[in-house]
N, C-alpha and C positions, 0 to 999 in steps of 0.2 A: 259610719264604720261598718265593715264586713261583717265584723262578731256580731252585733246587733240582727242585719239580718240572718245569720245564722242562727241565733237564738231565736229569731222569729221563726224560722223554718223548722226547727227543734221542736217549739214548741206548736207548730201546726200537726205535726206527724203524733207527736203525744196526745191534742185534742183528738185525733181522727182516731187512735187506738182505744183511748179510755167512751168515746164514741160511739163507735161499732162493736167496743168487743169488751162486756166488765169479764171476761174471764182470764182473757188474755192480758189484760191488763194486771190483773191479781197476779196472773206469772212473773210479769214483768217486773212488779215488784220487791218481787222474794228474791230476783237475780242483783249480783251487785252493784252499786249503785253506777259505776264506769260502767256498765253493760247497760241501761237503761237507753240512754239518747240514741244509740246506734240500734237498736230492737226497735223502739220504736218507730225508727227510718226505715227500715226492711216490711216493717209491717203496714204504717202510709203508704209507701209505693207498691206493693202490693194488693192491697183494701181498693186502690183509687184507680188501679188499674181493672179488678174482680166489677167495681161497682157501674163502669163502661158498658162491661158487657152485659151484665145481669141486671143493671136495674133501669138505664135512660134509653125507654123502649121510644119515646118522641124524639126522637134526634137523632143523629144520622153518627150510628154506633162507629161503623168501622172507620170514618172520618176522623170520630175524636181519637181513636184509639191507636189510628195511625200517628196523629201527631202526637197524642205522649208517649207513645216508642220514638219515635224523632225525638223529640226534646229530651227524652231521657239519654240517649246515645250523646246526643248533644252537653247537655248540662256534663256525664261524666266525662267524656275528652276535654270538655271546656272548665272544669271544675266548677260550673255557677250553672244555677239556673233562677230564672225567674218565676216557674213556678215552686213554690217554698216546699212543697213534698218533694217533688225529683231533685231539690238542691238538696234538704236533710239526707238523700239517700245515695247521691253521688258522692257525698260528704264520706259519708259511710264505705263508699264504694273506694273510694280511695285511698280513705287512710289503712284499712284493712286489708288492700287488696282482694279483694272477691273476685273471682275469678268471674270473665263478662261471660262465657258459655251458658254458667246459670243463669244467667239474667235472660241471656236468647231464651232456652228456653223454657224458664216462664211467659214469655212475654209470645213464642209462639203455644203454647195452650191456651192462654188467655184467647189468642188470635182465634183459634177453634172452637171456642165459644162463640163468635158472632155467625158460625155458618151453620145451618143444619148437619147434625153428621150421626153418621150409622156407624157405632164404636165396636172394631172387632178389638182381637185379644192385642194387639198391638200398637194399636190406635188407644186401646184403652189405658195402657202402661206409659206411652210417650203423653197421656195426658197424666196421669199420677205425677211421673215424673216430672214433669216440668208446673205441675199448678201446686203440687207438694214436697218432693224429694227431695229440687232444688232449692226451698223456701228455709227450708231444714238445715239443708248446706251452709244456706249463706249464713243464717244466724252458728251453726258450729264454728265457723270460720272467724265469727268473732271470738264464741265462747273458749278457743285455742291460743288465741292471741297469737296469731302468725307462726306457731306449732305446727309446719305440715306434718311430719310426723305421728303426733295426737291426731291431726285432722285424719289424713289417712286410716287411722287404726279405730277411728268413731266413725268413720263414712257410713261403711255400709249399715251400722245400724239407726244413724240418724235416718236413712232414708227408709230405712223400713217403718220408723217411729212414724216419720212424714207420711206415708204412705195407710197407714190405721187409719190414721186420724180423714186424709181424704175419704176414703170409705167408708168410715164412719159417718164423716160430712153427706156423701150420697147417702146412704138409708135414710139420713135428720131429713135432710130435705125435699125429699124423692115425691113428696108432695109439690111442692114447689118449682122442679126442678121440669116434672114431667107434664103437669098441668097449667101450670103458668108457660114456660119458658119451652117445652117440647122437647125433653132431652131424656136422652136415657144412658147413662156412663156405661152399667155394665153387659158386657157383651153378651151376645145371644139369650139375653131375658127380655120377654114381653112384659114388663110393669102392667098391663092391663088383667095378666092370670100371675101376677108374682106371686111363687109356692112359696112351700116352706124346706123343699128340698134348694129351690133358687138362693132363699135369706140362709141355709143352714154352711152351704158352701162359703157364700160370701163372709160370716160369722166366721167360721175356721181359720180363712187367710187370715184373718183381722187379728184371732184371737196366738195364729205363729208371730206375727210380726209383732204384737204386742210382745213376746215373751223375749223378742230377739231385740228390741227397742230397750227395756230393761234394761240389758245387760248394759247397752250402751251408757243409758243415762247413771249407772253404779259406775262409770268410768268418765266421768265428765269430772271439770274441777269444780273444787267445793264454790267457784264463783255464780256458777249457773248449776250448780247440780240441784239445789231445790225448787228453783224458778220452773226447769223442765220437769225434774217430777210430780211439780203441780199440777203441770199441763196433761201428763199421764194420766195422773188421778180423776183430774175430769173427766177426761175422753173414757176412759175406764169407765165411770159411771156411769156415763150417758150408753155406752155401750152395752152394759147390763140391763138399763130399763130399755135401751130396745129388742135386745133379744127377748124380753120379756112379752112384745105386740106380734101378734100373730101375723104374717106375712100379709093378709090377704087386710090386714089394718096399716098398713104404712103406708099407702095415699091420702090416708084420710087426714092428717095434720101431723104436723113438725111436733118432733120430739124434746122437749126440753129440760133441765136442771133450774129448780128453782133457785132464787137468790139463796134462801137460808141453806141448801144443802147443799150450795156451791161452799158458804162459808164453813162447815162442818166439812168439808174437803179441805178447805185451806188451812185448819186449826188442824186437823188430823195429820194431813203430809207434813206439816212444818214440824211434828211432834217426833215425826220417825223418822224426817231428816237431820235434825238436831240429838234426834238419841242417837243417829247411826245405826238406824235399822233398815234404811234402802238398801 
C-alpha cells in the first residue's frame, strides 16, 4: 500500500532532521502535532539538497544535484517519488500548495554553491533569498494553512526571520565555509583581515531583522507560534556569543550552543510562551 510508503518517506525526513539538526528538531516539536510530518519534509529536502553541495567533495557534485532537481520536479508533477525525501516533500508540496517559485529558488542557490563565486551585494541577497527567505516561506505556508491572506501579512517578516538566521549561519561557519570550501557570502569583505568595523555592520542588519522577525512570529498562530520562537531564541543566543569573539577570531572555529544551554532555552521560551509573554 501507498500509506506505508508514505509513512516510510515520513519517517526518513524525521530521521534526517532529528540527524542533522537536535535544535531544529526541539522546534519541531513544540509546533503542533499536524505541523510536524510536513516541517520535517521541507527540512529532508532541504538538508539533502545543502549536503550535495557542501559535503560529497569525491563525486561529481553537480551531477547529483542535477538529478535531484529533476527528480524533484518530477516526483511533484507526478505525485511519487522514489526517492523517500523528495516523495515526503512533494507530499508536502501538494497537499499545501507551495507555491514551485520558492522551490526554484532554492534549488538555484543551492546551484551556486557548486561554482566558485565572487558575491556582490546582489548576488549576495538572491543567495539569502533563495538558501533562506524562501525555506521560511514554505514552512509559513503551512503554519497558515492555506490563509493567503495571514501568509501575505507574515511574508515580509518571515523572510527577514529567514534572512538573521542565514547570517548568522555565515559568521558560525565562516571557518568552515572559507577554509574548507573557499567561499565568502559577504560582499566586499576580505575574511583573510575581517575587522571589527566588517562584523559590527553585519551584526546590525542581523540585530534590525531580528527585531522585525519578532513582530512577525507575535502574529503566527498559537499552532507554530512557540515552535518558531524556539528557533528565535536560539539563533538569539548563538548570536550573542558571537558578537561576543572578536572579528579577527571567527576563522579560527565554529561557534556553538551547548546541549545543556540549548535546554535552558527550550524550558525558558516554553515558560513565556505559555505565560503570554512573547
Amino acid at each position: 500500500m501507498k500509506a506505508i510508503f508514505d509513512k516510510v518517506s515520513n519517517d526518513c525526513s524525521e530521521i534526517t532532521t532529528k540527524s542533522y539538526s537536535t535544535s531544529f528538531s526541539l522546534g519541531i516539536k513544540i509546533l503542533d502535532k499536524r505541523l510536524h510530518n510536513p516541517i520535517y519534509g521541507i527540512y529532508g529536502f532541504v538538508r539533502f539538497a545543502d549536503e550535495i553541495v557542501d559535503s560529497f567533495h569525491n563525486y561529481n557534485k553537480k551531477e547529483l544535484f542535477n538529478k535531484y532537481k529533476n527528480d524533484t520536479y518530477l516526483g511533484i508533477n507526478n505525485k511519487i517519488s522514489l526517492n523517500p525525501i523528495i516523495n515526503s516533500f512533494q507530499e508536502v508540496v501538494n497537499k499545501f500548495k507551495i507555491d514551485h517559485s520558492l522551490i526554484e529558488s532554492f534549488l538555484n542557490s543551492m546551484e551556486m554553491d557548486l561554482e566558485d563565486q565572487n558575491y556582490d551585494e546582489n548576488t549576495y541577497k538572491k543567495y539569502i533569498l533563495g538558501s533562506a527567505e524562501v525555506v521560511g516561506l514554505m514552512c509559513l505556508t503551512i503554519f497558515v494553512n492555506g490563509d493567503q491572506n495571514k501568509y501575505n501579512e507574515l511574508k515580509p517578516y518571515a523572510m527577514k526571520l529567514g534572512s538573521a538566521f542565514q547570517k548568522i549561519n555565515f559568521l558560525r561557519d565562516a571557518n568552515d565555509d572559507y577554509k574548507t570550501l573557499g567561499r565568502t557570502y559577504f560582499p566586499e569583505v576580505n575574511m583573510e583581515n575581517f575587522n571589527k568595523s566588517d562584523k559590527l555592520k553585519i551584526e546590525n542588519e542581523i540585530e534590525n531583522e531580528f527585531i522585525e522577525g519578532l513582530k512577525g512570529i507575535r502574529m503566527l498562530p498559537n499552532t507554530s507560534k512557540g515552535g518558531v520562537y524556539l528557533a528565535y531564541k536560539y539563533y538569539y543566543n548563538l548570536f550573542k556569543k558571537i558578537k561576543k569573539i572578536p572579528a579577527q577570531q571567527i576563522l579560527e572555529k565554529r561557534t556553538r550552543i551547548s546541549n545543556f544551554r540549548k535546554f535552558t532555552i527550550l524550558v525558558s521560551s516554553m515558560i513565556k510562551y505559555h505565560s503570554k509573554q512573547i
